[in-house]
N, C-alpha and C positions, 0 to 999 in steps of 0.2 A: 504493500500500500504506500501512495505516495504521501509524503507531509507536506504542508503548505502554511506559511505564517501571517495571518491576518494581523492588519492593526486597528486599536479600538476606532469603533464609528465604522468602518467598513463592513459589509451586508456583503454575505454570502451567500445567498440567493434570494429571490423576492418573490410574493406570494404573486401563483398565477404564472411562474415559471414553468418549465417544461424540463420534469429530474434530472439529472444527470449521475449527481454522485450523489451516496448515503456519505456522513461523519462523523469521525470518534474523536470528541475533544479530547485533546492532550493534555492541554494546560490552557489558563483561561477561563472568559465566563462567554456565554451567549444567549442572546433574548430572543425569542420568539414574540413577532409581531402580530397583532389583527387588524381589521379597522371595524370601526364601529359609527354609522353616522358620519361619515367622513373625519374618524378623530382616530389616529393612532394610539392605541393600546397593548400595551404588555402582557400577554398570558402565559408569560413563564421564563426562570432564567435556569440556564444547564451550565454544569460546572464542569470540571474533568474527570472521565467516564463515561459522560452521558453519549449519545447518538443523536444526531440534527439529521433531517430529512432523509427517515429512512425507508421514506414510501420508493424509492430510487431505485433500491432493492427489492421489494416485496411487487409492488406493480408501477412498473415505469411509467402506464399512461395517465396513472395520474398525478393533477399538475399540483404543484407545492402552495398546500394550502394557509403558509405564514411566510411571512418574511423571516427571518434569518439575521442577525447583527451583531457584530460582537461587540461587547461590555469591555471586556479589557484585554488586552492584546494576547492572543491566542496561537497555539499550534494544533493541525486539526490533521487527522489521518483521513483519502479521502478513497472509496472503495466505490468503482464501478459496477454497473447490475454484469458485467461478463466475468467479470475478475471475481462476482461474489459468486456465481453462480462455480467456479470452476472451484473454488474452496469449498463450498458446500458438499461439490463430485465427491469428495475425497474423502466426508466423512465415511465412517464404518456402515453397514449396509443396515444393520441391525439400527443404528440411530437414524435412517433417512426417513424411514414412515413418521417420524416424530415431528421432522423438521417441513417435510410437506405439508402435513397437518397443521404445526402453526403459520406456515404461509398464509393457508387456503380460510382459515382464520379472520386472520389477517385481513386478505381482500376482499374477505365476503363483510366486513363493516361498512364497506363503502355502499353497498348495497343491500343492506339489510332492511332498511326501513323503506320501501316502496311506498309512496302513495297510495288506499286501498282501491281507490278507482280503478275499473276496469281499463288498460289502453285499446284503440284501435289497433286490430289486428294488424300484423305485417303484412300479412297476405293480402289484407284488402286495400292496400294502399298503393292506386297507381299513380299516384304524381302528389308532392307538395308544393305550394305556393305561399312562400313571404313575401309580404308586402308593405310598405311603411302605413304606419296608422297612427303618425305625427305628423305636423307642421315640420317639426325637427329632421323628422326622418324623410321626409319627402323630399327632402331638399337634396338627399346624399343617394340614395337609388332607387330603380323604379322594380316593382316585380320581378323574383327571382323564382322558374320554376323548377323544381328535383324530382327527378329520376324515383323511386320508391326503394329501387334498389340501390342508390349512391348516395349511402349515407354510411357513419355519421358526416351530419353538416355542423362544423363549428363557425360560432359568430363572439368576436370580441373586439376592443376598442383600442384607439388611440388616440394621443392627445393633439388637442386644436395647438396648432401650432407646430406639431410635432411629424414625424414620417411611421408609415405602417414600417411595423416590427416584420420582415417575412420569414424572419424563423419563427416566427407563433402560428404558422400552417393554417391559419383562417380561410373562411371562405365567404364569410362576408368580414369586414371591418368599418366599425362606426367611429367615427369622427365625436368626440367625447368631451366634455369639458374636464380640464386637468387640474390637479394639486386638491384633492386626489382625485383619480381619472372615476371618472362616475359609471364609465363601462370599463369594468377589469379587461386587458389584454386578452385572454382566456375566461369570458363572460360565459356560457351559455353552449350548449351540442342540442340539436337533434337528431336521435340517435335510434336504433331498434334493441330492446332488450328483453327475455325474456318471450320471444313472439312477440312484443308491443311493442308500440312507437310512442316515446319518450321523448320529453325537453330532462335535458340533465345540468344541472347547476354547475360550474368549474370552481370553484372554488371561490368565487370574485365578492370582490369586496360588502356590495349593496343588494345582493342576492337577486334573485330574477322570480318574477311572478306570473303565474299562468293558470289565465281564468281564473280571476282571483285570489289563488291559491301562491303565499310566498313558501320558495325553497332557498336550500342554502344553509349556510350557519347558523345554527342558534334555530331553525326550526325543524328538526327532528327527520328529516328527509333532506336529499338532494334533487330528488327526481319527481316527476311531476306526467301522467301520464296524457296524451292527446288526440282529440275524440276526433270524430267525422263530424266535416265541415269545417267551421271556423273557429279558428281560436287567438285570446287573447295575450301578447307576452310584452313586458314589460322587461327591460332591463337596466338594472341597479334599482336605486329606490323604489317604493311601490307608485309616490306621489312622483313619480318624474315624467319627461316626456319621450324616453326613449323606447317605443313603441312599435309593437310588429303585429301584423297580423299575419297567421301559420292558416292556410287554409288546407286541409287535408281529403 
């Protein structure tokens, strides 16, 4: 594993990121950020021992759900999902059913809490259509329609002012008011899962809302399931105006 030496005030990765590597603090402090309302909040500080971002390892696609920053000047081991995956090979054969099992663990929190609403099936869906259903939104694109089978479809933002990020692999990008950006980079997927089709929350900051219903942090669910016909989605705040309609 490689070492790498942060200094204090530096972030080592940012929520809405796209994993890369898990970390073993060496030495050092680091905080885990959220935002809240657009207010930067502290949810926790790791000392040497701890492990920062180790969804990295466990399941790569998804995106890092805190910022990341060190406290006081740090040395951090950092261990890629190949490099982890070829250490893992190696344990004894008799410990591997242990260690699958807590993966699978592991990944099934991210999706343990479904919405109990019934989705529209996969099957019956031939074609989606977003549409802006703001002032806001109209301004930036007209009618986008998808394929039933070419999904997931990711949508997140950047700031006014600012250039699309193209390693965040979007396929829509909204133009966003910044400091903080009110559509996280990594905002929002439409997605198929489970035989349904899904709006799925990424981790972002002001959560996304559909058909009323908010997902995201702090409400119990990330996913949010979507009916035949039309549907309402908001992204970030609930009272804001970054607004889509998903016709399915």
């Amino acid at each position: 594993m490689e070492e790498k030496e942060f200094s204090a005030g530096e972030v080592i990765f940012s929520e809405g990121d796209v994993p890369d590597f898990a970390y073993i603090i060496l030495s050092g402090k680091v905080e885990l950020l959220s935002y809240h309302q657009g207010n930067e909040v502290q949810t926790l500080v790791l000392e040497a021992g701890k492990v920062v971002g180790e969804l990295a390892v466990f399941d790569s696609n998804s995106l890092r759900p805190h910022t990341a920053r060190v406290l006081e000047s740090a040395t951090l081991a950092c261990i890629a999902l190949d490099e982890f995956s070829s250490l893992t090979a190696q344990c004894p054969d008799a410990i591997k059913p242990f260690i699958n099992f807590a993966f699978s663990r592991i990944k099934a929190t991210k999706t343990s809490s479904k919405a109990p609403t019934i989705a529209v099936s996969e099957g019956d869906v031939a074609k989606i259509v977003i549409s802006p259903a703001s002032e806001r939104m109209k301004s930036q694109f007209k009618p986008i329609e998808i394929a039933g089978n070419n999904l997931p479809f990711k949508i997140g933002g950047y700031p006014e002012g600012g250039e699309k990020n193209r390693r965040d692999q979007l396929h829509l990008y909204i133009l966003a008011q910044a400091n903080p950006l009110r559509v996280s980079r990594q905002q929002c997927e439409i997605a198929t899962e489970n035989k349904g089709l899904y709006i799925n929350d990424l981790g972002s900051r002001f959560c996304t809302t559909v058909n009323g219903v908010t997902i995201g942090r702090g409400h119990g669910t990330y996913s949010a399931p979507l009916k035949k016909g039309d549907n309402e989605v908001i992204l970030g705040a609930k009272d804001g105006d970054y607004k889509l309609l998903v016709s399915v």
